[in-house]
N, C-alpha and C positions, 0 to 999 in steps of 0.2 A: 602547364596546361590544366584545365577543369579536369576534372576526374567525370568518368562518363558510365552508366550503368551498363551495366551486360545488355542483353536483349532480351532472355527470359525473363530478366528485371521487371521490364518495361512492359512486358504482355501481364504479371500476375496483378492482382486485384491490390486497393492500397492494404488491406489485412496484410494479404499472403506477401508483398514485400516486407512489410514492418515486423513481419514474424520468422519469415526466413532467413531474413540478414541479421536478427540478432538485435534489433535495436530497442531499447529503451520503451520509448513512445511508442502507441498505437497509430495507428493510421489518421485517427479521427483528429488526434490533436494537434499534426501539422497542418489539417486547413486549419482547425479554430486560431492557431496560436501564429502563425505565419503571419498574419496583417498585425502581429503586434510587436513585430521584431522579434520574435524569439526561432531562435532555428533549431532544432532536434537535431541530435545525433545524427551520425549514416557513414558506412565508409567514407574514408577518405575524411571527416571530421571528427574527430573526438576530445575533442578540446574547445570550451568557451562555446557549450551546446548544450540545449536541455538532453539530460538523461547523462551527462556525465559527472555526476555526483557532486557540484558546486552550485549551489544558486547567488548567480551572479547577474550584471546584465542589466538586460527586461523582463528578466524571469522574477516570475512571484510566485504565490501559493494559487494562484489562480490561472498564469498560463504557464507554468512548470511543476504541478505539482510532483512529477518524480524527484525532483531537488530542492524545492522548496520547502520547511526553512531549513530541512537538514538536521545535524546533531545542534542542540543547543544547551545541554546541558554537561557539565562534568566528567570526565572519562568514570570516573567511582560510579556513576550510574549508570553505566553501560548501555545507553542507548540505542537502539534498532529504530530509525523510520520507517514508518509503513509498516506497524506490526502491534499486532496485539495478545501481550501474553496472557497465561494463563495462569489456576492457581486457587486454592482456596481463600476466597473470599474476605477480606476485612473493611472494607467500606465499599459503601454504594453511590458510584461514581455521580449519578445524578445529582445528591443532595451535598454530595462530599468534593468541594472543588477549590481549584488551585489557580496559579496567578500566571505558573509560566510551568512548561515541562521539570526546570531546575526545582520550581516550588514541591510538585507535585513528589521527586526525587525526595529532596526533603524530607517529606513529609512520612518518605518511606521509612528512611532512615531514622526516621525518630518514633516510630509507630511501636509502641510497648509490647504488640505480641508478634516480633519478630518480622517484622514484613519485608521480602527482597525483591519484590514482583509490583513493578509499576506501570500504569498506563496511563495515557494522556490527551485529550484531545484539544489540539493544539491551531484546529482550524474552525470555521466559522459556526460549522456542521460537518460532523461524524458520521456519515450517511451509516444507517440501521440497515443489519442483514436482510429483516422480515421487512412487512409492509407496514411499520406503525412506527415507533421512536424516533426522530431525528436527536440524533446526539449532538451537546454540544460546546461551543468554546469551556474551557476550561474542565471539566470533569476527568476528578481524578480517581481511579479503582487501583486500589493498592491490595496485594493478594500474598499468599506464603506459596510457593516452588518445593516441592519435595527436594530438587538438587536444582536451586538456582544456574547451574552452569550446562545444564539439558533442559532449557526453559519447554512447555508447549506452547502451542497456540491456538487462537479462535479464526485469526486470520493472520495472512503477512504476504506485503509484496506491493507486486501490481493486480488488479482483476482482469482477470481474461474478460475476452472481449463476448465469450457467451454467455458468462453470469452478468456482464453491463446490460448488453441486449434483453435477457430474461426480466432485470429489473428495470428499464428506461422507464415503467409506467408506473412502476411502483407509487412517485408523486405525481399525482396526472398532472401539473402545471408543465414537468419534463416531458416536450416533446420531439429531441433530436438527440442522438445519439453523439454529432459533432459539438454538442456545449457538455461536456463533462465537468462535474465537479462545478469549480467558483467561474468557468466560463458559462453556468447556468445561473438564474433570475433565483438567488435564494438558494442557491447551492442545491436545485429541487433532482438535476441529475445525478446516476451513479459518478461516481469519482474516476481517475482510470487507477489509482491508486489505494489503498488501503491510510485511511484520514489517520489513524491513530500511532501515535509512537510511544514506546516501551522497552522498559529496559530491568536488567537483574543486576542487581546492586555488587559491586565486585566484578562482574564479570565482562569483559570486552566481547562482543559479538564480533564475527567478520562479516562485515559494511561489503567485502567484496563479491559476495555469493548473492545472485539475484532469486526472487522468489515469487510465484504466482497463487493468486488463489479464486477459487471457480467452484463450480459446483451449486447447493443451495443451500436453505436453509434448515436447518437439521443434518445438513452435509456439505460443511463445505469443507473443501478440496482444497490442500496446500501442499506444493509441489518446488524444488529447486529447478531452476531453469539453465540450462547447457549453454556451452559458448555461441549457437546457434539459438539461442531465443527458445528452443523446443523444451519443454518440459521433461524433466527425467521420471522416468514412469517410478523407478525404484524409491526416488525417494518421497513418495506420496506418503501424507496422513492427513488424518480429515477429525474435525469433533476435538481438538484440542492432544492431538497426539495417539489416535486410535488408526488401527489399518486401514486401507483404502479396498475395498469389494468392487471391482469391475463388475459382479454381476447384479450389483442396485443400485438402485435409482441411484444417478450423482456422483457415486462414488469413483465412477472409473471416467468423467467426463470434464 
């Protein structure tokens, strides 16, 4: 028999479904992605569905981007999608760019003063925290890690669904919420995901632990997410590994 939702199910708003049950995808991306054959995760599915960690299918980087294109590079480079490490600095990803995430890997490992911190972006457009850079294909920022294997970060995960809101106008050409990421004209909307992947040379990340990130700019918010989809307060940090302040701006939202 179909599997059939509770009833509270069906009274809460599509947010408050897609956040209480824990699932991958926002609300917004099972209409956009629905007329194109792709089906999002949900009870009772988890398997050969966006947001369960294979991009297969009809899913692309455009109407899956929680699995799309995934790890592509080498277990030695330790790849994390959807995340952007951090690090002090040795090229400036704009100028300084690469052919594939594996190039960019590379390029780490072969970087004379030590570099174990790479990032990539590996989509059309990198959407920019602030209101000005679109980042994009190929740039690669390769950085040194005090202990590669306690990476930080600038961002990781999926965006909540308040920092997408806050920035939907950031590109005025973006104007819906339901075209996220490459289901927008020019990639001009927020993403639901974090465009960048990154990785610490040696070190295997766990690909199992889901992550959000929210907040603004000069503060954003990165948080582990519970088998219920809710954010764990505790394991907040914001600014690349600094504590999270409920009592300032951003910090506790």
């Amino acid at each position: 028999s179909c599997w059939r939702p509770p009833q509270p199910f069906l009274s809460m708003s599509l947010e408050s479904r897609y956040t209480r049950y824990g699932l991958v995808l926002l609300a917004t991306v099972v209409r956009a992605t629905a007329a194109r054959g792709v089906t999002p995760c949900a009870p009772g599915q988890t398997k050969r569905c966006c947001g369960d960690g294979m991009c297969n299918g009809p899913e692309d980087i455009n109407t899956c981007m929680a699995d799309c294109p995934g790890v592509t590079t080498h277990g030695s480079c330790g790849e994390e999608p959807h995340s952007d490490r951090g690090g002090k600095g040795l090229t400036f990803g704009v100028s300084h760019r690469a052919a594939s995430a594996q190039d960019c890997c590379d390029k780490c490992k072969a970087h004379h003063k030590g570099c174990n911190s790479w990032t990539f972006c590996g989509y059309p457009v990198c959407f920019g925290l602030d209101t000005g850079w679109n980042h994009t294909f190929g740039e690669c920022w390769l950085r040194v890690l005090p202990d590669p294997a306690a990476p930080v970060f600038g961002q990781r995960g999926e965006y909540s669904m308040r920092y997408r809101t806050k920035m939907l106008r950031t590109r005025k050409a973006c104007t819906s919420i339901d075209t996220p990421g490459g289901l927008s004209p020019g990639w001009v909307c927020p993403p639901t995901h974090v465009p960048w992947t990154s990785g610490s040379i040696g070190v295997q990340p766990d690909l199992s632990l889901r992550w959000q990130t929210g907040g603004g700019w000069g503060n954003m918010r990165i948080q582990q997410l519970g088998p219920d989809g809710v954010p764990i307060e505790s394991t907040c940090t914001r600014n690349n590994g600094q504590s999270c302040d409920p009592n300032k701006l951003d910090h506790g939202r």
